[in-house]
DSSP file (Angstrom, degrees, kcal/mol; ACC not computed):
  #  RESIDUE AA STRUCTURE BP1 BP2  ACC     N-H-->O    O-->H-N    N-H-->O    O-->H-N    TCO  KAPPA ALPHA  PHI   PSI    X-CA   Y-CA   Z-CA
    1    1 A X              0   0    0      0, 0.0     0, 0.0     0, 0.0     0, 0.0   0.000 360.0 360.0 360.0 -35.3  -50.0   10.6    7.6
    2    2 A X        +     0   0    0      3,-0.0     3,-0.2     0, 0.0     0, 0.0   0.215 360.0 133.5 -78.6   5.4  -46.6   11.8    6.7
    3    3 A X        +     0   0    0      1,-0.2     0, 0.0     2,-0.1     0, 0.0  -0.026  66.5  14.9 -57.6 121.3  -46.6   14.4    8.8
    4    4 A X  S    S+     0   0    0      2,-0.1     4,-0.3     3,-0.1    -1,-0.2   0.987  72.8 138.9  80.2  37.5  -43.6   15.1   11.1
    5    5 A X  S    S+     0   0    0     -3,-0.2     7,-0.7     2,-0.2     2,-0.5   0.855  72.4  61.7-123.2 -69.6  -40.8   12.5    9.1
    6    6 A X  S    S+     0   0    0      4,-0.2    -1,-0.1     5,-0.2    -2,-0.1   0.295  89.8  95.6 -93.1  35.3  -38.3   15.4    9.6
    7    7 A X  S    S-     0   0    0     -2,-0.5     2,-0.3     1,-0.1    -2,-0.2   0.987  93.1 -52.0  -1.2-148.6  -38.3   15.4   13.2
    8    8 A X  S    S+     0   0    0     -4,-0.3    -1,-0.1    -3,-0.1     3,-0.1  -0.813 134.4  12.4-118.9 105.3  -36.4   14.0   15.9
    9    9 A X  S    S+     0   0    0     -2,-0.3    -3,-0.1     1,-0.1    -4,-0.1  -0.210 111.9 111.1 105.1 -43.3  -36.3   10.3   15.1
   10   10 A X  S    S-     0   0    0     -5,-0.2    -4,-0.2    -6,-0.1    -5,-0.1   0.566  86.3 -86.1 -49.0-156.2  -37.6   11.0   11.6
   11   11 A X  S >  S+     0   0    0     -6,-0.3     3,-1.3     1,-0.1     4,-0.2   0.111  85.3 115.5 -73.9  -1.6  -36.0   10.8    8.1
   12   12 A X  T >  S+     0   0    0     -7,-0.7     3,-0.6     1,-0.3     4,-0.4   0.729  71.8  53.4 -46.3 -34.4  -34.4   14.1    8.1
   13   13 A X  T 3> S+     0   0    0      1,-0.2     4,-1.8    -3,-0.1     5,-0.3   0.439  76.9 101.3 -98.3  13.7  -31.0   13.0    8.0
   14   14 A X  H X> S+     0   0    0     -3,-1.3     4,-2.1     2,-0.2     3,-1.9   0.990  84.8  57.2 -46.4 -54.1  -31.7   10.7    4.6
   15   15 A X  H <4 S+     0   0    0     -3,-0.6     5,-0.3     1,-0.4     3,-0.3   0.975 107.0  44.4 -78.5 -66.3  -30.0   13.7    2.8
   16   16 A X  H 3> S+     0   0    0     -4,-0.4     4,-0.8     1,-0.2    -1,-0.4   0.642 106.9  59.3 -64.2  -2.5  -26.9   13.3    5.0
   17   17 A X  H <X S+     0   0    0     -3,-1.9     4,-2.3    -4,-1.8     3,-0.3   0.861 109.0  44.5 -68.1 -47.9  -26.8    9.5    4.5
   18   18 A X  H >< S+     0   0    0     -4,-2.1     3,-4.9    -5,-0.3     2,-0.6   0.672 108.1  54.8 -45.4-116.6  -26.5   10.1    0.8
   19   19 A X  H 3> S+     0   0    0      1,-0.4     4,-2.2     2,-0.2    -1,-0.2   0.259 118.5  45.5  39.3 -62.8  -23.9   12.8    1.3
   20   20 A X  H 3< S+     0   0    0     -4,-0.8     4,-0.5    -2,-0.6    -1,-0.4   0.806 112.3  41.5 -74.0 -45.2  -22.4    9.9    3.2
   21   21 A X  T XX S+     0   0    0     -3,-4.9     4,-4.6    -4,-2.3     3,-0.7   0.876 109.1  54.7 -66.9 -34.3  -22.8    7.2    1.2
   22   22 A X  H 3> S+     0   0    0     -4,-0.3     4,-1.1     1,-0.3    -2,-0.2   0.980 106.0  62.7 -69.1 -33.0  -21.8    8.8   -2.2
   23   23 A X  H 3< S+     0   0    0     -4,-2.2     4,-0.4     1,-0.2    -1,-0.3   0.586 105.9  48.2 -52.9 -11.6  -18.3    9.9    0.1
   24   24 A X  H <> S+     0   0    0     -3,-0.7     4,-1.9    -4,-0.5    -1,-0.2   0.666 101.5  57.9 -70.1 -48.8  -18.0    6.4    0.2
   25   25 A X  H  X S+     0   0    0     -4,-4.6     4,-1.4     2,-0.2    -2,-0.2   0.813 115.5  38.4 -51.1 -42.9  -18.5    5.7   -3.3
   26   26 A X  H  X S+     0   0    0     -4,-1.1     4,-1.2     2,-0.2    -2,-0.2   0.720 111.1  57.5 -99.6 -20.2  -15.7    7.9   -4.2
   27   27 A X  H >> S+     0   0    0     -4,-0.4     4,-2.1     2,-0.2     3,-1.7   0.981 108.9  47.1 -81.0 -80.3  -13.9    6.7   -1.4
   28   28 A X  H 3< S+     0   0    0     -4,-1.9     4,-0.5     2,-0.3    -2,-0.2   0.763 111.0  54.6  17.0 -74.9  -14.3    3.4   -2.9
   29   29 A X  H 3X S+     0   0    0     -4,-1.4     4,-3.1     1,-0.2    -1,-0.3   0.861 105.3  46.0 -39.8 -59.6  -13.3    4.8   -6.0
   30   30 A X  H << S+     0   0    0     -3,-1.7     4,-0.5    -4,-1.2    -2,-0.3   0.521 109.1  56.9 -96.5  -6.7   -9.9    6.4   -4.9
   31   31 A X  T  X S+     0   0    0     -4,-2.1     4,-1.7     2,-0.1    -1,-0.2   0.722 105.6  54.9 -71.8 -29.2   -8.7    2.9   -2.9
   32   32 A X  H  > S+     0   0    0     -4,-0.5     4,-2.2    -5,-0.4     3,-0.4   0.961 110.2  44.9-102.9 -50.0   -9.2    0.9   -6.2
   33   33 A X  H  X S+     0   0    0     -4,-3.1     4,-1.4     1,-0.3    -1,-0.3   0.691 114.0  44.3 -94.5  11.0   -6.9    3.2   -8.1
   34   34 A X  H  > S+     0   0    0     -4,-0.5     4,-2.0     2,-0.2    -1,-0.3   0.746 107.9  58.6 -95.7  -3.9   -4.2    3.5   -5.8
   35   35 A X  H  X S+     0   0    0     -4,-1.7     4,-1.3    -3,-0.4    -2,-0.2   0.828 108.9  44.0 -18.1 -56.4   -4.5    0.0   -5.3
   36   36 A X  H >X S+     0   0    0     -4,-2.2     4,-2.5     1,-0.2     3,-1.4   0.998 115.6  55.6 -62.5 -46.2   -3.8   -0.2   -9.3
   37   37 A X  H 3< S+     0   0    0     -4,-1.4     4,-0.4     1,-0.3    -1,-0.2   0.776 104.9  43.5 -47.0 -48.2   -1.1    2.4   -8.5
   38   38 A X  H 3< S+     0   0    0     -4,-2.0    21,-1.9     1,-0.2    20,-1.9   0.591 109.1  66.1 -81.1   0.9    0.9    0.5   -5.8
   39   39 A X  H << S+     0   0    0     -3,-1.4    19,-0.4    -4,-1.3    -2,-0.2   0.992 116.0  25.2 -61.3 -71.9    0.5   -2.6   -8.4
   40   40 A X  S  < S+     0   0    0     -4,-2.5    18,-0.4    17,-0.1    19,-0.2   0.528  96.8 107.2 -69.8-117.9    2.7   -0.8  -11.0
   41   41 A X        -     0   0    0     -4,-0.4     2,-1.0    16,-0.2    -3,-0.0   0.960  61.5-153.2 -47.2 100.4    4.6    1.3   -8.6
   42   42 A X        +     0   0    0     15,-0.2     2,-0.3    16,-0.1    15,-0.2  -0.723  17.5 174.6 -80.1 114.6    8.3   -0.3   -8.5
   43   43 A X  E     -A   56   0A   0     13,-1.3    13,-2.1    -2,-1.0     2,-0.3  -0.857  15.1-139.0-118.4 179.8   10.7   -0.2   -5.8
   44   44 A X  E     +A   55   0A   0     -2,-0.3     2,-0.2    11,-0.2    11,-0.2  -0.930  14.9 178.6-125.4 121.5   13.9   -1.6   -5.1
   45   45 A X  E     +A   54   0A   0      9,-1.7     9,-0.7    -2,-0.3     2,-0.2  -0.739   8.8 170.8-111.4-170.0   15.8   -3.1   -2.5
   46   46 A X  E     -A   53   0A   0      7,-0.2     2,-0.3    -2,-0.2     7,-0.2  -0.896  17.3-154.8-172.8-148.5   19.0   -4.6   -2.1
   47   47 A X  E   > +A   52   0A   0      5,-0.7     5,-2.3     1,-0.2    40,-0.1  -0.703  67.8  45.1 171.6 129.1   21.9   -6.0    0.1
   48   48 A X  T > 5S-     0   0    0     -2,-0.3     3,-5.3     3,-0.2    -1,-0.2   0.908 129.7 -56.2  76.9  78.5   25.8   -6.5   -0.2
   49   49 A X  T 3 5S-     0   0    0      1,-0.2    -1,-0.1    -3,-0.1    -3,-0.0   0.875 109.7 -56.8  26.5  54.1   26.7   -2.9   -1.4
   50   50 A X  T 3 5S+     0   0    0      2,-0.3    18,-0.3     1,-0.1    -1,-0.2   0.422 102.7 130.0  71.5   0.4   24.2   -4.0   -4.2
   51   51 A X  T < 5S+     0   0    0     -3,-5.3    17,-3.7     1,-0.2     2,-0.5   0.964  84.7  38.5 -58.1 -37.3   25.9   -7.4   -5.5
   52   52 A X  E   <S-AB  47  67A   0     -5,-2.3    -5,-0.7    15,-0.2     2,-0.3  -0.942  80.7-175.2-125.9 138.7   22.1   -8.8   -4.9
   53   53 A X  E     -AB  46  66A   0     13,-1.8    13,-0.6    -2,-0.5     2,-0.2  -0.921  12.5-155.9-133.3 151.8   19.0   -6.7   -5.7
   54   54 A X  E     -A   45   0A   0     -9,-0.7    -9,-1.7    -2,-0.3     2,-0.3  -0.930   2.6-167.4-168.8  73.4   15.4   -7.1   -5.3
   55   55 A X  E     +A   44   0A   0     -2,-0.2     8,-1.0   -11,-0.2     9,-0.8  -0.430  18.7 164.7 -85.6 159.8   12.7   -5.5   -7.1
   56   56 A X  E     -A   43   0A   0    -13,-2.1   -13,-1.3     6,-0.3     2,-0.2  -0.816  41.6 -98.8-138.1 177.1    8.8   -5.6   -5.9
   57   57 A X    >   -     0   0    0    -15,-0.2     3,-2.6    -2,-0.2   -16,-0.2  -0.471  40.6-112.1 -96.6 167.0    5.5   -4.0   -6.4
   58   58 A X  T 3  S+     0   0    0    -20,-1.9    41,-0.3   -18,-0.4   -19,-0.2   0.954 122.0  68.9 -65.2 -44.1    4.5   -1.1   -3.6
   59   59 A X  T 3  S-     0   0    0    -21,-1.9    -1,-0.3   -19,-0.2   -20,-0.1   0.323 128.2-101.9 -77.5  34.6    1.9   -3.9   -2.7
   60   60 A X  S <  S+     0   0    0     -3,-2.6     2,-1.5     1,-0.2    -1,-0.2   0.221  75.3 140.7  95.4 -38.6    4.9   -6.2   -1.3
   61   61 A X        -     0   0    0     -5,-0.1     2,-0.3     1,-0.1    -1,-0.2  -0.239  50.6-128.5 -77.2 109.9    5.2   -8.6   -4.5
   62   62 A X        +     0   0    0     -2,-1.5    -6,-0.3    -6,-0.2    -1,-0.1  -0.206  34.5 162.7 -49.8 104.7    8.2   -9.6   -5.7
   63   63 A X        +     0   0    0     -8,-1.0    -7,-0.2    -2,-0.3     2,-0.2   0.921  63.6  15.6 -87.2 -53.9    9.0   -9.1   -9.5
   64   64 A X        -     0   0    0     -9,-0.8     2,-0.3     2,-0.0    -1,-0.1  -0.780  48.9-167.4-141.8 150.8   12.8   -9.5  -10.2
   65   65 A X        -     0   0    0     -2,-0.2     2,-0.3   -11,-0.1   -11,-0.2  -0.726  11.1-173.6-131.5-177.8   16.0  -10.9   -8.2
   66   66 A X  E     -B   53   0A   0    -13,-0.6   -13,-1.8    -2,-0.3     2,-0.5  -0.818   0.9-174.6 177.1 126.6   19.4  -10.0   -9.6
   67   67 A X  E     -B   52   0A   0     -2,-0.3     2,-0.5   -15,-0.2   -15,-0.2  -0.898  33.8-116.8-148.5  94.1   22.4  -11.6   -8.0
   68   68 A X    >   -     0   0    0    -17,-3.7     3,-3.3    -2,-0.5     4,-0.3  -0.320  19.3-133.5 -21.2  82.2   25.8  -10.4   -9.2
   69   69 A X  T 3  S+     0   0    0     -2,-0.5    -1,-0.2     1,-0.3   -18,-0.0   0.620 100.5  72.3 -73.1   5.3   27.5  -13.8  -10.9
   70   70 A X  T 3  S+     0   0    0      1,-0.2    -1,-0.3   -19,-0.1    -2,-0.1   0.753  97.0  47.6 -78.3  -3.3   31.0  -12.7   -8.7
   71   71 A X  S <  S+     0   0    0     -3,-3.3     2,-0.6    -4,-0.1     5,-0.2   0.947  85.7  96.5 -91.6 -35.0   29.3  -13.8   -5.7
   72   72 A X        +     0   0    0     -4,-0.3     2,-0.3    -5,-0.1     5,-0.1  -0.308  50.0 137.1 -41.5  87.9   28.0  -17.5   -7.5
   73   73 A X    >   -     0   0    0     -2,-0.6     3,-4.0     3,-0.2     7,-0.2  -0.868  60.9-133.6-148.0 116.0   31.2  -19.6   -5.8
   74   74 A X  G >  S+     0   0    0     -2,-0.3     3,-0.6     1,-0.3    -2,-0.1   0.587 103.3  63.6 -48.0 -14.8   29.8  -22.7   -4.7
   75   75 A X  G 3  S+     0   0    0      1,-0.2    -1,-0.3     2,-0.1     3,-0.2   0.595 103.5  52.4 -94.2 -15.5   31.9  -22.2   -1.2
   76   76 A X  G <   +     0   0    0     -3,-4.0     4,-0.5    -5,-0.2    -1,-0.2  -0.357  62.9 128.6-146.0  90.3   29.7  -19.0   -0.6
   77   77 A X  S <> S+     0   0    0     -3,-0.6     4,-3.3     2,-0.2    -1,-0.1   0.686  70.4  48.9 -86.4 -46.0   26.8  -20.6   -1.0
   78   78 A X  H  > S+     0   0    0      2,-0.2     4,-1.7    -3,-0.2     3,-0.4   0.979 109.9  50.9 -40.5 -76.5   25.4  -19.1    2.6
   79   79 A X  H  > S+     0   0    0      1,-0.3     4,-1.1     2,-0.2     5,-0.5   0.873 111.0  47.8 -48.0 -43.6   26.5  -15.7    1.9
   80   80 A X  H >> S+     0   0    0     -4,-0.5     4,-1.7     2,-0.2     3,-0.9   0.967 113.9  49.4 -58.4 -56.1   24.5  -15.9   -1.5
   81   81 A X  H 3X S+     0   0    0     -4,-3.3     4,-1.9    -3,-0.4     5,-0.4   0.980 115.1  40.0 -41.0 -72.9   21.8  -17.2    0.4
   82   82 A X  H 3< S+     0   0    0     -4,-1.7    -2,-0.2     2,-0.2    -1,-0.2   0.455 115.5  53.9 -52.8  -4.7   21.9  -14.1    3.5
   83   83 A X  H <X S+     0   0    0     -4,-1.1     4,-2.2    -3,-0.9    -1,-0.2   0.675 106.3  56.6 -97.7 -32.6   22.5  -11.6    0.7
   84   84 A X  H >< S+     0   0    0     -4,-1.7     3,-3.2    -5,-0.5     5,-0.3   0.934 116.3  30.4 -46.7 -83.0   19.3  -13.2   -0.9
   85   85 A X  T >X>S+     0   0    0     -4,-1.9     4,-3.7     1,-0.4     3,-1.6   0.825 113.1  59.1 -67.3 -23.6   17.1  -12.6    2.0
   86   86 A X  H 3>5S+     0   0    0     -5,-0.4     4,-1.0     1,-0.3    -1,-0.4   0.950 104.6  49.6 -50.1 -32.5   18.5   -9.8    3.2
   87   87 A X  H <<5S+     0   0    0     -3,-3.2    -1,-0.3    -4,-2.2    -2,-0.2  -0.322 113.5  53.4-110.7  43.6   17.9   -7.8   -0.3
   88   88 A X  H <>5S+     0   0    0     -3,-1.6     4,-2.0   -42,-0.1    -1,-0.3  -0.109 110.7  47.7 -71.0 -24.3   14.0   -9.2   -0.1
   89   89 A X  H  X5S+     0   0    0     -4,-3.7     4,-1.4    -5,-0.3    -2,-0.2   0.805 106.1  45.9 -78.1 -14.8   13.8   -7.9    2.9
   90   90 A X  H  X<S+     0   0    0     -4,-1.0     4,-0.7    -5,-0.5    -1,-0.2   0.933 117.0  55.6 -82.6 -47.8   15.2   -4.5    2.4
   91   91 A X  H >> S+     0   0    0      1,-0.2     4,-3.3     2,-0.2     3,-1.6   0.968 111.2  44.6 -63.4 -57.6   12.5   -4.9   -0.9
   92   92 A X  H 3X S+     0   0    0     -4,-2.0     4,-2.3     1,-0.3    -1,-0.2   0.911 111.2  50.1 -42.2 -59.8    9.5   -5.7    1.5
   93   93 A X  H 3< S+     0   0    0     -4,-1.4    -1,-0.3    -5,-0.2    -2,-0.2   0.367 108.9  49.1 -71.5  -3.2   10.2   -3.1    3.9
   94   94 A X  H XX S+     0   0    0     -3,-1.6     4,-1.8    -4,-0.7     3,-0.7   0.839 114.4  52.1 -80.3 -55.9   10.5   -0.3    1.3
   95   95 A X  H 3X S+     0   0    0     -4,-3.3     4,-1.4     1,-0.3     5,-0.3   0.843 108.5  51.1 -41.5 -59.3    6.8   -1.7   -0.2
   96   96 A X  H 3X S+     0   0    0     -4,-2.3     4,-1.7     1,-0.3    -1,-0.3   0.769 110.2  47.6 -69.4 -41.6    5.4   -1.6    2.8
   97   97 A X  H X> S+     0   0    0     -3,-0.7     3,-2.4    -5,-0.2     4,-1.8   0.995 108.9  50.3 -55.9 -66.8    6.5    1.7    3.3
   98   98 A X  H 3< S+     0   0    0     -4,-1.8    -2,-0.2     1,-0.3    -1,-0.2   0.448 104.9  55.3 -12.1 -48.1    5.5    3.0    0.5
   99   99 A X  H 3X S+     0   0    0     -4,-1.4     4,-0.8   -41,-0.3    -1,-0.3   0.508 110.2  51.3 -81.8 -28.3    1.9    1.5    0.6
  100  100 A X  H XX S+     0   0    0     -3,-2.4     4,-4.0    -4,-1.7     3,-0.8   0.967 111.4  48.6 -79.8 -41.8    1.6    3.3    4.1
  101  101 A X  H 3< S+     0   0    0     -4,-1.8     4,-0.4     1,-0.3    -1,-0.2   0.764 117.7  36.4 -50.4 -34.2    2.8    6.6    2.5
  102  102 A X  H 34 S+     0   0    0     -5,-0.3    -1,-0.3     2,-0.2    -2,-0.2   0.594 114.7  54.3 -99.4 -15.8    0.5    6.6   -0.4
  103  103 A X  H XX S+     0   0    0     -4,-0.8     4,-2.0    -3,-0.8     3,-0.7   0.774 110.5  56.3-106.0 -49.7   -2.6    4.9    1.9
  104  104 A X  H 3X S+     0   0    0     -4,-4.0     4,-0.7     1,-0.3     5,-0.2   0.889 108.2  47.1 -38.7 -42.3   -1.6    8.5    4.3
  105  105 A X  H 3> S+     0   0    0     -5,-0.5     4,-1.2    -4,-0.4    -1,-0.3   0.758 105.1  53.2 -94.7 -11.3   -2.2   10.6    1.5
  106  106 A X  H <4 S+     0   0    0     -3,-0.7     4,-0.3     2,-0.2    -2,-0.2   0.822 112.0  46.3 -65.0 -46.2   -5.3    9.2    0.5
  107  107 A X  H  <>S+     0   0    0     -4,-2.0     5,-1.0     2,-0.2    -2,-0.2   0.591 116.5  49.0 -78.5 -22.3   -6.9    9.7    4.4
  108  108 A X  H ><5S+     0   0    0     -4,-0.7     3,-2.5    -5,-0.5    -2,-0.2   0.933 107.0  56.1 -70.2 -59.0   -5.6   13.0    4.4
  109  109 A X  T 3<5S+     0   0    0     -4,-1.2    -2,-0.2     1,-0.3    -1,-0.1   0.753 115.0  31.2 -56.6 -20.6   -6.9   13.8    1.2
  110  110 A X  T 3 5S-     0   0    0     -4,-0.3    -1,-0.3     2,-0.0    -2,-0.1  -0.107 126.7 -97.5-130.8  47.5  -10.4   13.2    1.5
  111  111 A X  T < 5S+     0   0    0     -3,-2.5     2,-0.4     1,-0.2    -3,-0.2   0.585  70.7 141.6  68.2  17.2  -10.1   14.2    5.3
  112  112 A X      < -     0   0    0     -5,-1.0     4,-0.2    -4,-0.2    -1,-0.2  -0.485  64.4 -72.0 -76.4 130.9   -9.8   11.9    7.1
  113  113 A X    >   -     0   0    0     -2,-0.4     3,-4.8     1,-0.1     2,-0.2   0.158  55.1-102.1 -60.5 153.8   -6.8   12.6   10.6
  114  114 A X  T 3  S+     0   0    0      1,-0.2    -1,-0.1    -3,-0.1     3,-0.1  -0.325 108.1  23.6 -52.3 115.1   -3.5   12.7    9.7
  115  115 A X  T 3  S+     0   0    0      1,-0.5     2,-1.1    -2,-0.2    -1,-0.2   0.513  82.1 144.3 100.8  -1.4   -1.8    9.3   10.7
  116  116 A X    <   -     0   0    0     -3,-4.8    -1,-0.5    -4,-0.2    -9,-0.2  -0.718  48.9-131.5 -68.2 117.3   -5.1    7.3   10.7
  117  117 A X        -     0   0    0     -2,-1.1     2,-0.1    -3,-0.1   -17,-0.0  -0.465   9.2-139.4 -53.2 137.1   -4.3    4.0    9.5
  118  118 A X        -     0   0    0     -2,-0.1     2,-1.0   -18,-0.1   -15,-0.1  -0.589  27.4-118.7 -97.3 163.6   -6.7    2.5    6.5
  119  119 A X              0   0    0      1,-0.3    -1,-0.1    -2,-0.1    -2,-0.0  -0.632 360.0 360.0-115.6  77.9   -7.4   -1.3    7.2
  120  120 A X              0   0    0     -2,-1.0    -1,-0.3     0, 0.0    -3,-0.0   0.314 360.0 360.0-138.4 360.0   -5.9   -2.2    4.2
C-alpha cells in the first residue's frame, strides 16, 4: 500500500525538507542574535569638525546627542540646527551601513551569494 513513496512524486525528498527546514531554524537563530548584536553595537556620527555628535544603535536608533555649548548663541540658532541634522544624518548613514555589513556576513556565512541582500 506504501509501496513506491520514494519515487518520482513520492516522499523521498522529506529527508531534504528537514535538512531544509532545520537550516532555517538556525538561520532563524543567527538573524535573532545579530539583531541583539546591532541593538548594542554603537556607532557614532558627527558634523562641524565634531562640535555636534550623534550616537545610535547599528539598527538606526538614536541614543545620545552632544552639542558643544560654544556653538549655543542664540544668533546661530540655524547653524546649531544644520549641525544637528547633519550629525544624525552622518549617525544614520553609518547604522545603516553597518547593519548591511554585518547582515553580508551573515548570508555569506551560512552560504548564501555574496552581495545578496536579506529582507531585513
Amino acid at each position: 500500500m506504501l509501496k513506491g513513496l520514494g519515487g518520482i512524486g513520492g516522499l523521498g525528498g522529506l529527508g531534504d525538507m528537514a535538512k531544509m527546514m532545520k537550516a532555517a531554524t538556525e538561520m532563524q537563530g543567527k538573524l535573532a542574535d545579530l539583531q541583539a548584536q546591532l541593538a548594542a553595537t554603537i556607532v557614532l556620527g558627527e558634523a562641524g569638525a565634531g562640535l555636534v555628535k550623534a550616537r545610535a544603535t547599528a539598527k538606526g536608533e538614536v541614543t545620545g546627542l552632544e552639542i558643544d555649548p560654544s556653538i549655543l548663541v542664540a544668533s546661530e540658532k540655524e547653524i546649531v540646527e544644520d549641525l544637528i541634522l547633519a550629525a544624525l544624518r552622518d549617525v544614520q548613514e553609518k547604522a545603516r551601513q553597518r547593519s548591511e555589513q554585518e547582515m553580508s556576513r551573515l548570508a555569506e556565512s551560512v552560504g548564501l551569494p555574496a552581495g545578496m541582500k536579506l529582507p531585513f
